[in-house]
LUMRO-956476 format. One line per 5 residues: for each residue x, y, z of N, C-alpha, C. Coordinates in nm, 2 decimals. Example, Ala and Ser with C-alpha at 12.3 -4.5 7.8 and 13.67 -1.06 7.14 Angstrom:
1.32/-0.57/0.78/1.23/-0.45/0.78/1.32/-0.33/0.78 ~ 1.28/-0.22/0.71/1.37/-0.11/0.71/1.29/0.00/0.79
***
This chain:
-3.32/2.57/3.95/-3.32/2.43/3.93/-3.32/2.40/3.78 ~ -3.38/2.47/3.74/-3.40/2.42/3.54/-3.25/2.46/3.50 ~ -3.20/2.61/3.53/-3.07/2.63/3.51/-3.00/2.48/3.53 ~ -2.94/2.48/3.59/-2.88/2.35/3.66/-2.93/2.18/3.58 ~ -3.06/2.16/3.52/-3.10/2.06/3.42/-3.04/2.12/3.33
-3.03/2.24/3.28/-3.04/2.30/3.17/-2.83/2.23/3.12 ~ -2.74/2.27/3.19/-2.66/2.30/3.22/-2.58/2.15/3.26 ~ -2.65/2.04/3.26/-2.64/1.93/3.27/-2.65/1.84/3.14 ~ -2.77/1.88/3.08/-2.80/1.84/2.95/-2.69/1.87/2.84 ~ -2.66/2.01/2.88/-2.57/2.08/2.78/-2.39/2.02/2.77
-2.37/1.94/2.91/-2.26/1.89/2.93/-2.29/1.80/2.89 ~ -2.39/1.72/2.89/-2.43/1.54/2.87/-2.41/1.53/2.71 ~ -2.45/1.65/2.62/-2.43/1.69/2.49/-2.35/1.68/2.45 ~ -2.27/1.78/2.53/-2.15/1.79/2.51/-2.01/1.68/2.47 ~ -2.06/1.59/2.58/-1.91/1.50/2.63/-1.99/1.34/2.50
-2.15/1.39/2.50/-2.18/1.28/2.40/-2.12/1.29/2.22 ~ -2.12/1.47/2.23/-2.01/1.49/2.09/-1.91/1.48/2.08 ~ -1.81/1.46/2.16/-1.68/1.48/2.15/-1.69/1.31/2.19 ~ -1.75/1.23/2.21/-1.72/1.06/2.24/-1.78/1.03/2.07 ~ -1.86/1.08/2.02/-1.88/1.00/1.91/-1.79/1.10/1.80
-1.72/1.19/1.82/-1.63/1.22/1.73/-1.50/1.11/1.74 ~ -1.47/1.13/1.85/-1.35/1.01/1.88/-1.38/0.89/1.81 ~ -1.52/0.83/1.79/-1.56/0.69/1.77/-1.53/0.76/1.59 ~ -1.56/0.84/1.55/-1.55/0.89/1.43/-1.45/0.88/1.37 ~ -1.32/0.93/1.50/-1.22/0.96/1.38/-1.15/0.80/1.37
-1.20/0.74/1.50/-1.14/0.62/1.51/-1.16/0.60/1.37 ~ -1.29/0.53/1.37/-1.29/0.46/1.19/-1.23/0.51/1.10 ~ -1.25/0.64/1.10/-1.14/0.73/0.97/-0.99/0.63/0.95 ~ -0.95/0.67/1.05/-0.82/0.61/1.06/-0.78/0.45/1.05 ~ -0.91/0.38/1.13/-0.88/0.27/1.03/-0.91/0.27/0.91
-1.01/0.29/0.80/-1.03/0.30/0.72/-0.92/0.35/0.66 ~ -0.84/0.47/0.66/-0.73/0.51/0.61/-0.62/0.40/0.60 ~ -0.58/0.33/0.70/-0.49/0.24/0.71/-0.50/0.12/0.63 ~ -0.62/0.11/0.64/-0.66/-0.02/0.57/-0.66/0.01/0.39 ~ -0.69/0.15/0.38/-0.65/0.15/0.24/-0.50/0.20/0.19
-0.42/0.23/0.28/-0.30/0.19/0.26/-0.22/0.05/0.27 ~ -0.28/0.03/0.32/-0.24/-0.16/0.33/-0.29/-0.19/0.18 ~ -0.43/-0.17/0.12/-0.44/-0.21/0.04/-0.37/-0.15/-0.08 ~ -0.34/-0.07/-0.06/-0.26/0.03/-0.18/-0.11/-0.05/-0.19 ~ -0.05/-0.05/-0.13/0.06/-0.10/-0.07/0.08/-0.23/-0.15
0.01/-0.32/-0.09/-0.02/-0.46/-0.15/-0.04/-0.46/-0.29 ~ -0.10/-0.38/-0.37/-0.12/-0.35/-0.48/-0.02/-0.29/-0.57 ~ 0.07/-0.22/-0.49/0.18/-0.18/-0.56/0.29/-0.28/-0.56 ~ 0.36/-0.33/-0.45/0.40/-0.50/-0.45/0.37/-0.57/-0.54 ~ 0.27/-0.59/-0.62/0.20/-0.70/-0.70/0.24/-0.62/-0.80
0.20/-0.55/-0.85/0.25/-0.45/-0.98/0.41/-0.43/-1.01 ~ 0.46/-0.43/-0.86/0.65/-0.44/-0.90/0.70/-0.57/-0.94 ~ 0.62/-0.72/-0.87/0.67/-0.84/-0.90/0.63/-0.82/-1.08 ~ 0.50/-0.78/-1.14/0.45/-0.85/-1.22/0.51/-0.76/-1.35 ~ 0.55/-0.59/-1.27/0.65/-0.54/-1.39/0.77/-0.63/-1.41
0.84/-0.71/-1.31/0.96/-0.78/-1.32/0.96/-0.86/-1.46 ~ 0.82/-0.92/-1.44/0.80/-1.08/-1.59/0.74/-0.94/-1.67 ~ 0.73/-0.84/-1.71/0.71/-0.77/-1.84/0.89/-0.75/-1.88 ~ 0.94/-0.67/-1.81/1.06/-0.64/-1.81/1.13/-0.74/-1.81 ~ 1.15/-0.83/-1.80/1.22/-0.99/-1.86/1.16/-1.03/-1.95
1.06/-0.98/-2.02/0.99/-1.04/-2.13/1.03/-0.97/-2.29 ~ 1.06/-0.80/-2.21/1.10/-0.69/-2.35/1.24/-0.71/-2.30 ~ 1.33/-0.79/-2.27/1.49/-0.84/-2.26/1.57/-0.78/-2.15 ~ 1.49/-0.69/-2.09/1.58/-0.65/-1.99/1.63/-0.74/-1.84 ~ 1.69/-0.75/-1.83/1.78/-0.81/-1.65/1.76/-0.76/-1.59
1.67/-0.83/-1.48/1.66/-0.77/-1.30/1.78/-0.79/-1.23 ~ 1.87/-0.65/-1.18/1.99/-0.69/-1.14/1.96/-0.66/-0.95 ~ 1.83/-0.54/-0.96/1.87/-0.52/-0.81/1.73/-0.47/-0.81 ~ 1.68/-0.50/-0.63/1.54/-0.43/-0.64/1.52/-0.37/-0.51 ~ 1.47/-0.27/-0.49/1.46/-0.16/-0.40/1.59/-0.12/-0.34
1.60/-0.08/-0.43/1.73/-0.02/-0.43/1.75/0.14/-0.35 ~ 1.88/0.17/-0.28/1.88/0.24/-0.17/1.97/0.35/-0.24 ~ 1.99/0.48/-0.27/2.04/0.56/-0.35/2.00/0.70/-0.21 ~ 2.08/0.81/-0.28/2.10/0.94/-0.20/2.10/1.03/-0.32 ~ 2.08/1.16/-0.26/2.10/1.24/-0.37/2.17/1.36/-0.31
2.24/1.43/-0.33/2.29/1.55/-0.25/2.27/1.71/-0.33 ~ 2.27/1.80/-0.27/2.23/1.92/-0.34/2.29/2.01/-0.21 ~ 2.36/2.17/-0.32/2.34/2.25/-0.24/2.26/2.34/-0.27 ~ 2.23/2.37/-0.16/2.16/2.51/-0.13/2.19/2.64/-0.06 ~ 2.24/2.73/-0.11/2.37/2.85/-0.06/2.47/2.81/0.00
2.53/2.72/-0.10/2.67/2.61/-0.09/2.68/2.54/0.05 ~ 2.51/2.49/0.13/2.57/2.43/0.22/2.48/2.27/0.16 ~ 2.55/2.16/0.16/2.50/2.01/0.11/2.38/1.97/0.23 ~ 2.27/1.93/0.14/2.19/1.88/0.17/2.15/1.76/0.12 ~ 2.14/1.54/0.18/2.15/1.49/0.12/2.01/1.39/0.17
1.98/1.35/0.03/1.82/1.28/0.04/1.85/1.15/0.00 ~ 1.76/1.06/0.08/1.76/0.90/0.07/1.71/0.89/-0.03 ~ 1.68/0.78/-0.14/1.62/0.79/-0.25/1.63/0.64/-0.26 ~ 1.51/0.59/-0.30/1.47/0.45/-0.30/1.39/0.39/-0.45 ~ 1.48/0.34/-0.49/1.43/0.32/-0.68/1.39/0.19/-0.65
1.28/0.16/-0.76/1.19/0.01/-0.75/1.28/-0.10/-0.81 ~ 1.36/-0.07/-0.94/1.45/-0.21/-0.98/1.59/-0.14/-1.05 ~ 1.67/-0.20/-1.03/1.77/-0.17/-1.18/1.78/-0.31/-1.26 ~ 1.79/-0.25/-1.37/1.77/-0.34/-1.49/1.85/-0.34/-1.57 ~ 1.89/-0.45/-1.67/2.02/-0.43/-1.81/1.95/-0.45/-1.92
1.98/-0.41/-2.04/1.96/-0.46/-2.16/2.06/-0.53/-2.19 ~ 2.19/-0.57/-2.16/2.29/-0.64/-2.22/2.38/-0.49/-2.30 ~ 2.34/-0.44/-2.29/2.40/-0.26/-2.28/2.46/-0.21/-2.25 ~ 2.31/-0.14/-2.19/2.30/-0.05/-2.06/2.19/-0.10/-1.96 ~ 2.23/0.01/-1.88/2.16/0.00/-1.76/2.06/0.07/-1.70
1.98/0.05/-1.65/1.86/0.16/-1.62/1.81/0.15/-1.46 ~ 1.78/0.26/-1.42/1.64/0.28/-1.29/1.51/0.25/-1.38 ~ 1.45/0.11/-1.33/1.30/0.14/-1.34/1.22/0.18/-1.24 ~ 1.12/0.22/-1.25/1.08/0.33/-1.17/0.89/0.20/-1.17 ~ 0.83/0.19/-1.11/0.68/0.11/-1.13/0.57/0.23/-1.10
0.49/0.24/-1.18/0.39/0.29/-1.14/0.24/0.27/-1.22 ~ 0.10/0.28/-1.07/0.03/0.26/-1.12/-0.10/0.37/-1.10 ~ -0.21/0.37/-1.16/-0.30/0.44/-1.14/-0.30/0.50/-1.30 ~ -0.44/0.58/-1.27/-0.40/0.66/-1.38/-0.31/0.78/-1.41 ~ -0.31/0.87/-1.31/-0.20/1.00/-1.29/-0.04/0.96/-1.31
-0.04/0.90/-1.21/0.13/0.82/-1.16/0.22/0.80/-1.25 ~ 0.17/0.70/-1.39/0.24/0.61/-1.50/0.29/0.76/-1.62 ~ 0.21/0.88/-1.60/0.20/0.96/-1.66/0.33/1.07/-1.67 ~ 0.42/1.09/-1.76/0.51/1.20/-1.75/0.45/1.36/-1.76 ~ 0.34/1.35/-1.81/0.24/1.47/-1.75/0.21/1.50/-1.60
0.28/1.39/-1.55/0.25/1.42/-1.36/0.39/1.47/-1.32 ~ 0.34/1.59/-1.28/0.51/1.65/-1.23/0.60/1.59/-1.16 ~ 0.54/1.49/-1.02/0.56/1.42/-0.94/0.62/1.35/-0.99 ~ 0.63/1.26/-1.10/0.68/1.15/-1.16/0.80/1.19/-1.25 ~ 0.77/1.31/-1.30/0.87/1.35/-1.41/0.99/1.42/-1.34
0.98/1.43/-1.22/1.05/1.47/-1.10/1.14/1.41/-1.06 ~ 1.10/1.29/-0.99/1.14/1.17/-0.97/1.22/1.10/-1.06 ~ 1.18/1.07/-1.15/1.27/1.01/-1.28/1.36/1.06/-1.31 ~ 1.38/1.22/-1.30/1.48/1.26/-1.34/1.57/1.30/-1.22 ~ 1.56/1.28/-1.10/1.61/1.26/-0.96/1.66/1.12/-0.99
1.63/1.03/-0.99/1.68/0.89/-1.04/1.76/0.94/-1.12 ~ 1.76/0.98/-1.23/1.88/1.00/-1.38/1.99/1.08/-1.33 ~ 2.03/1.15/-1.21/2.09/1.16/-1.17/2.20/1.13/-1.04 ~ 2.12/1.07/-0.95/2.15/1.01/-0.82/2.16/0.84/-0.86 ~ 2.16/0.80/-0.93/2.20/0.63/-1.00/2.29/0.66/-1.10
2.37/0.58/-1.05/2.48/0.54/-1.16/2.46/0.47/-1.22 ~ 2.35/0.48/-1.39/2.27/0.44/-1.47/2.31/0.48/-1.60 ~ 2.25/0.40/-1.71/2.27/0.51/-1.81/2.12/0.55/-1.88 ~ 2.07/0.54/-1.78/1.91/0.61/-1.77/1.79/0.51/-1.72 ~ 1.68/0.61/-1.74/1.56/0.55/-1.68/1.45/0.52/-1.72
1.36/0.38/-1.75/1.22/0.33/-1.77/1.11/0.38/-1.66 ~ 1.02/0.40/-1.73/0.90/0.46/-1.63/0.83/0.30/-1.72 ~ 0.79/0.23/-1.59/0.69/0.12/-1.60/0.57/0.12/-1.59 ~ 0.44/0.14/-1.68/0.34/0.15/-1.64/0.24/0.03/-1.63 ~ 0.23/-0.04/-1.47/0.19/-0.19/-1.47/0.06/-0.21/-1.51
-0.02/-0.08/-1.51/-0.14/-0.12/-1.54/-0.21/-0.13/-1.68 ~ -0.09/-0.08/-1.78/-0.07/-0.04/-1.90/-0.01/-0.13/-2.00 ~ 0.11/-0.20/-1.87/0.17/-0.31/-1.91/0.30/-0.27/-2.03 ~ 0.28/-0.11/-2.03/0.43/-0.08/-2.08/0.51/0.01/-2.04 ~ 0.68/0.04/-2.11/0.80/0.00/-2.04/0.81/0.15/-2.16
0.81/0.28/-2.08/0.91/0.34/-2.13/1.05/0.43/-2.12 ~ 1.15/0.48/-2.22/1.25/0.51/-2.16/1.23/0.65/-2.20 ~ 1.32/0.66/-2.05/1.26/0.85/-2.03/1.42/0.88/-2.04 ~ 1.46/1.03/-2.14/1.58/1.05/-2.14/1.54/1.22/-2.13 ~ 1.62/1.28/-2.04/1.58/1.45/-2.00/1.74/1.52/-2.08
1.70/1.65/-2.16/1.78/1.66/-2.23/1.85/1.79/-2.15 ~ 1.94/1.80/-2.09/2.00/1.87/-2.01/2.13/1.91/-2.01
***
Protein backbone atom coordinates (compact mmCIF):
# COMPACT_ATOMS: atom_id res chain seq x y z
CA UNK A 1 0.00 0.00 0.00
CA UNK A 2 2.82 2.77 0.76
CA UNK A 3 4.41 1.46 -2.55
CA UNK A 4 1.38 2.51 -4.33
CA UNK A 5 1.18 6.21 -2.15
CA UNK A 6 4.61 6.21 -2.78
CA UNK A 7 4.12 5.87 -6.57
CA UNK A 8 1.23 8.19 -6.76
CA UNK A 9 2.95 11.07 -5.15
CA UNK A 10 5.83 10.57 -7.47
CA UNK A 11 3.35 10.85 -10.53
CA UNK A 12 1.42 13.81 -8.79
CA UNK A 13 5.17 15.36 -8.86
CA UNK A 14 5.61 14.54 -11.66
CA UNK A 15 2.78 15.78 -13.95
CA UNK A 16 2.91 18.97 -11.22
CA UNK A 17 6.60 19.59 -12.97
CA UNK A 18 6.05 19.32 -16.31
CA UNK A 19 2.51 21.78 -15.83
CA UNK A 20 4.51 24.47 -14.17
CA UNK A 21 7.31 24.10 -16.73
CA UNK A 22 4.72 24.61 -19.49
CA UNK A 23 3.38 27.66 -17.39
CA UNK A 24 7.20 28.53 -17.52
CA UNK A 25 7.90 28.43 -20.86
CA UNK A 26 4.64 29.99 -21.57
CA UNK A 27 5.86 33.33 -20.09
CA UNK A 28 9.33 32.98 -21.58
CA UNK A 29 7.80 33.24 -24.84
CA UNK A 30 5.66 35.90 -24.08
CA UNK A 31 8.14 37.77 -22.70
CA UNK A 32 10.39 37.07 -25.75
CA UNK A 33 7.67 38.35 -28.03
CA UNK A 34 7.00 41.16 -26.29
CA UNK A 35 10.48 42.20 -26.49
CA UNK A 36 10.59 41.87 -29.92
CA UNK A 37 7.70 43.90 -30.49
CA UNK A 38 9.41 46.24 -28.51
CA UNK A 39 12.68 46.03 -30.36
CA UNK A 40 10.94 46.18 -33.48
CA UNK A 41 9.04 49.43 -32.65
CA UNK A 42 12.17 50.87 -31.74
CA UNK A 43 13.90 50.20 -34.75
CA UNK A 44 10.85 51.73 -36.90
CA UNK A 45 11.26 54.92 -34.82
CA UNK A 46 15.09 55.07 -35.42
CA UNK A 47 14.49 54.44 -39.39
CA UNK A 48 11.73 57.37 -39.56
CA UNK A 49 14.03 59.66 -37.33
CA UNK A 50 17.31 58.63 -39.42
CA UNK A 51 15.09 59.91 -42.51
CA UNK A 52 15.06 63.87 -40.84
CA UNK A 53 19.00 63.31 -39.99
CA UNK A 54 19.65 62.22 -43.53
CA UNK A 55 17.50 65.12 -45.06
CA UNK A 56 19.24 67.34 -42.73
CA UNK A 57 23.20 66.35 -43.92
CA UNK A 58 21.35 66.84 -47.76
CA UNK A 59 20.75 63.58 -48.72
CA UNK A 60 17.13 62.46 -50.65
CA UNK A 61 14.91 59.72 -49.44
CA UNK A 62 14.25 58.06 -52.81
CA UNK A 63 13.07 54.57 -51.60
CA UNK A 64 12.48 52.72 -48.26
CA UNK A 65 12.62 49.11 -47.48
CA UNK A 66 13.80 48.29 -50.30
CA UNK A 67 13.66 44.60 -51.83
CA UNK A 68 17.14 43.53 -53.47
CA UNK A 69 18.68 39.84 -54.10
CA UNK A 70 21.99 38.76 -54.15
CA UNK A 71 23.18 35.79 -56.16
CA UNK A 72 26.42 33.67 -55.58
CA UNK A 73 27.98 30.66 -56.83
CA UNK A 74 28.98 27.95 -55.05
CA UNK A 75 30.77 25.04 -57.21
CA UNK A 76 29.27 27.01 -60.17
CA UNK A 77 25.83 26.11 -59.09
CA UNK A 78 23.75 29.92 -58.29
CA UNK A 79 22.44 30.42 -55.23
CA UNK A 80 20.13 33.57 -54.70
CA UNK A 81 19.35 35.62 -51.38
CA UNK A 82 16.52 38.16 -50.71
CA UNK A 83 18.04 41.16 -49.29
CA UNK A 84 16.14 43.99 -47.78
CA UNK A 85 17.95 47.52 -47.35
CA UNK A 86 16.37 50.26 -44.83
CA UNK A 87 16.46 53.45 -47.40
CA UNK A 88 18.21 54.57 -50.64
CA UNK A 89 19.22 57.96 -50.67
CA UNK A 90 20.90 60.81 -53.11
CA UNK A 91 23.18 63.47 -52.54
CA UNK A 92 22.32 65.18 -55.81
CA UNK A 93 25.40 62.92 -57.05
CA UNK A 94 25.26 59.80 -56.06
CA UNK A 95 23.46 57.35 -54.65
CA UNK A 96 23.59 55.19 -51.63
CA UNK A 97 22.06 52.06 -49.43
CA UNK A 98 21.51 53.42 -46.09
CA UNK A 99 21.67 50.82 -43.88
CA UNK A 100 19.95 52.11 -39.82
CA UNK A 101 21.28 50.80 -36.94
CA UNK A 102 21.03 50.89 -33.36
CA UNK A 103 22.43 49.64 -30.13
CA UNK A 104 25.68 49.71 -29.20
CA UNK A 105 27.42 46.69 -31.24
CA UNK A 106 25.13 47.16 -34.46
CA UNK A 107 26.13 50.93 -35.54
CA UNK A 108 29.66 49.55 -35.24
CA UNK A 109 31.97 48.48 -38.39
CA UNK A 110 33.88 46.49 -35.69
CA UNK A 111 30.68 44.11 -35.81
CA UNK A 112 31.29 41.60 -38.41
CA UNK A 113 27.60 41.29 -38.91
CA UNK A 114 27.28 44.78 -40.05
CA UNK A 115 30.51 45.07 -41.99
CA UNK A 116 29.01 42.13 -43.76
CA UNK A 117 26.02 43.38 -44.64
CA UNK A 118 27.16 46.68 -45.93
CA UNK A 119 29.23 45.32 -48.01
CA UNK A 120 26.48 42.72 -49.33
CA UNK A 121 24.46 45.97 -49.96
CA UNK A 122 27.68 47.45 -52.00
CA UNK A 123 27.22 44.93 -54.17
CA UNK A 124 23.61 43.57 -54.66
CA UNK A 125 22.29 47.63 -55.13
CA UNK A 126 22.80 49.41 -57.91
CA UNK A 127 24.38 52.24 -55.80
CA UNK A 128 27.34 54.06 -55.87
CA UNK A 129 27.83 53.03 -52.28
CA UNK A 130 26.75 52.79 -48.72
CA UNK A 131 25.98 54.99 -45.36
CA UNK A 132 25.92 53.04 -42.13
CA UNK A 133 23.38 55.28 -40.00
CA UNK A 134 23.96 55.35 -36.48
CA UNK A 135 20.43 56.58 -34.87
CA UNK A 136 21.46 56.55 -31.57
CA UNK A 137 24.63 58.42 -32.31
CA UNK A 138 22.80 60.49 -34.73
CA UNK A 139 25.52 60.00 -37.31
CA UNK A 140 25.76 59.21 -41.10
CA UNK A 141 28.72 57.32 -42.19
CA UNK A 142 30.02 56.32 -45.71
CA UNK A 143 31.40 53.02 -45.81
CA UNK A 144 33.58 52.33 -49.12
CA UNK A 145 35.30 48.49 -49.13
CA UNK A 146 38.38 48.55 -51.18
CA UNK A 147 38.20 45.53 -53.40
Amino acid sequence: MLVAYLLAAFVAALLFGIAVGRFVRRIDRARDSALRRRRSIYASEAELESESLLEAAGYTIFDRQVAGSITVLVDGAESTFSLRADLIVGDGERNFVAEVKTGERAPSLGHAATRRQLLEYSIAFDVDGVLLVDADAGLISEVAFDV
